[in-house]
C-alpha positions as CSV (number, residue, x, y, z in Angstrom):
1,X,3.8,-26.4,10.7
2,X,2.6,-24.4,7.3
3,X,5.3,-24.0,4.2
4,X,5.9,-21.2,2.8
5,X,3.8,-20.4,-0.4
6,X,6.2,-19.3,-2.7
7,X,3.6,-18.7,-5.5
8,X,1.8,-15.7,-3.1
9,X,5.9,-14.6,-2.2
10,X,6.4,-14.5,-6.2
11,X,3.1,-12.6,-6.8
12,X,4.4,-10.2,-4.0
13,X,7.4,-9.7,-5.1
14,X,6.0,-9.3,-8.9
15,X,3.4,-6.9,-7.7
16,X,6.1,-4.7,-5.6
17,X,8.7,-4.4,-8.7
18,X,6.0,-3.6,-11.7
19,X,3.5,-1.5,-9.6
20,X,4.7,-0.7,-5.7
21,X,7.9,0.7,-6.3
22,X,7.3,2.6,-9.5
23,X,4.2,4.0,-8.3
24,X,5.7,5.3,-5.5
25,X,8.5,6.7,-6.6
26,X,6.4,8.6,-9.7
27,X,3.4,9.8,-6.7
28,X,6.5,11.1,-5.0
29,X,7.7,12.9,-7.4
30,X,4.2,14.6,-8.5
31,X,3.8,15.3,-5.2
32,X,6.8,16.9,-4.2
33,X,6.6,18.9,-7.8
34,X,3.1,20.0,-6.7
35,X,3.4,20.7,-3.4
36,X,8.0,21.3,-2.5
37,X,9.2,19.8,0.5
38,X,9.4,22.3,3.6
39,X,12.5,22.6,5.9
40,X,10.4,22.6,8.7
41,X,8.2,19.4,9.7
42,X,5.1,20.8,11.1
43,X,3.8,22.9,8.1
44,X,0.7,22.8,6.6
45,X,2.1,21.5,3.9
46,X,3.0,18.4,5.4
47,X,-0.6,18.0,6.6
48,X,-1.5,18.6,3.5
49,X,0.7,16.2,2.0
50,X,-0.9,13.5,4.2
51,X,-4.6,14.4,3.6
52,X,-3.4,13.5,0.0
53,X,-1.3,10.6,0.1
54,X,-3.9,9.0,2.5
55,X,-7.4,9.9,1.5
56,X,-6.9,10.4,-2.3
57,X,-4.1,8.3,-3.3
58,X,-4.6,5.0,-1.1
59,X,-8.0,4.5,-1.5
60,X,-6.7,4.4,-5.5
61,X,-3.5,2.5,-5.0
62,X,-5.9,0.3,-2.6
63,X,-8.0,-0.8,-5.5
64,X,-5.4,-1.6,-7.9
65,X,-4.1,-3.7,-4.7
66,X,-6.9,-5.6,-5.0
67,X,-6.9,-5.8,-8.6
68,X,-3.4,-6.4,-9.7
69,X,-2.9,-9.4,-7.0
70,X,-6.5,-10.9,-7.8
71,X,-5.5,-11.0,-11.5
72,X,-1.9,-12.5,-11.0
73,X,-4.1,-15.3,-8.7
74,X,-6.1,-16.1,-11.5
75,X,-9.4,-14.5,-9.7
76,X,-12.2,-13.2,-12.6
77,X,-13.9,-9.7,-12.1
78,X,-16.5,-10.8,-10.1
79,X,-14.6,-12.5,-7.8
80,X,-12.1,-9.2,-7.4
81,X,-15.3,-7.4,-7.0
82,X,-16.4,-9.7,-4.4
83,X,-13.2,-9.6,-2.4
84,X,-13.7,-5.7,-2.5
85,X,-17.1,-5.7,-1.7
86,X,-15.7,-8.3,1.8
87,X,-12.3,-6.3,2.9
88,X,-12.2,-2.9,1.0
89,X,-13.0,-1.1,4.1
90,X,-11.8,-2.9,6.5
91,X,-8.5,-2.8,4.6
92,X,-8.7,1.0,4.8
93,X,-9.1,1.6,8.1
94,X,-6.2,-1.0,9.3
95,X,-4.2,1.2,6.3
96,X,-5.3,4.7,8.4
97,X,-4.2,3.4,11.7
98,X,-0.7,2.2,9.7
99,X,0.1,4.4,7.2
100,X,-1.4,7.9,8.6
101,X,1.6,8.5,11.3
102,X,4.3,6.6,9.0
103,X,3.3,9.3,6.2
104,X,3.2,12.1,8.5
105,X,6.7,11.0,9.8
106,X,8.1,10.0,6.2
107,X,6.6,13.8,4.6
108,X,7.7,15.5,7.8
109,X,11.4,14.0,8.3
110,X,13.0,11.9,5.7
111,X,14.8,13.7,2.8
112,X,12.8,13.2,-0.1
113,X,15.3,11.2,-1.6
114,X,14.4,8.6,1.4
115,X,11.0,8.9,1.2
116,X,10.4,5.6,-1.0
117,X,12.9,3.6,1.0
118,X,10.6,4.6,4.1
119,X,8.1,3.8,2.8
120,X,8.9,0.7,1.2
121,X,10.2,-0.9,4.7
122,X,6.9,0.1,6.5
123,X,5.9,-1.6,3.3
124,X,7.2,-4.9,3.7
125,X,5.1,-4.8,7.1
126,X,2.0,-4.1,5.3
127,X,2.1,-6.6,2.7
128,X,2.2,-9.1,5.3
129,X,-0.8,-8.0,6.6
130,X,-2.2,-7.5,3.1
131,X,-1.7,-11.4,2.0
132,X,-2.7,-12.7,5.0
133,X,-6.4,-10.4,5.0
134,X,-6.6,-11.1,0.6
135,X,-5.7,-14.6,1.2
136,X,-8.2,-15.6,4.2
137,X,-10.4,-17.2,2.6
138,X,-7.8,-19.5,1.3
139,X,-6.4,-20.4,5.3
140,X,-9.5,-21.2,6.5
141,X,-10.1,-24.2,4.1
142,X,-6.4,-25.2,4.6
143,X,-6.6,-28.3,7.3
């Protein structure tokens, strides 16, 4: 039976109050400044809204995923790189299959003042998947 390992938890938890949350709640704003929410759901703005939060924004935020947690683990720039180089894509497309219907469903139905708090419970689900695929290396030399 494996512990816990509160150091990843902590750097989680770090990474999610200085650069999850207030991402997300400033690329929410931009976004509903630049493009207003619609009454209806199935505009073109939501699909629009999508095509930018997914194919723009989290290949970005993606990178400084990478980044931010490979710094707080002590990692140098090569090894980031590396790590980037390994899971960068396949990251992506697990994110596509994820986060392309909870977008459409958070732009298309929550009140924008929900929208972060949808997002950051699908979230929770995604880091998961997120340490364990950054962290892989690490549980394969574990006995």
């Amino acid at each position: 039976e494996k512990e816990v390992d509160l150091a990843r938890a902590a750097r989680f938890a770090f990474f999610g109050l200085v650069l999850q949350a207030p991402w997300n709640h400033f690329y929410y704003l931009q976004l509903d400044g630049a493009l207003p929410p619609t009454e209806d759901p199935f505009t073109t703005t939501t699909g629009i809204k999508v095509v930018i939060d997914q194919f723009i924004q989290a290949p970005i935020f993606t990178v400084l995923i990478f980044a931010f947690l490979g710094v707080l683990e002590g990692k140098s720039f090569d090894a980031i790189k590396k790590q980037l180089d390994d899971d960068y894509t396949d990251t992506m497309l697990a994110n596509w299959k994820l986060w392309v219907p909870a977008t459409a469903v958070n732009i298309a139905f929550c009140p924008p003042v929900l929208r972060v708090l949808f997002l950051n419970c699908v979230f929770f689900f995604w880091s998961i998947f997120l340490s364990l695929k950054l962290n892989k290396d690490e549980e394969m030399i574990e006995p």
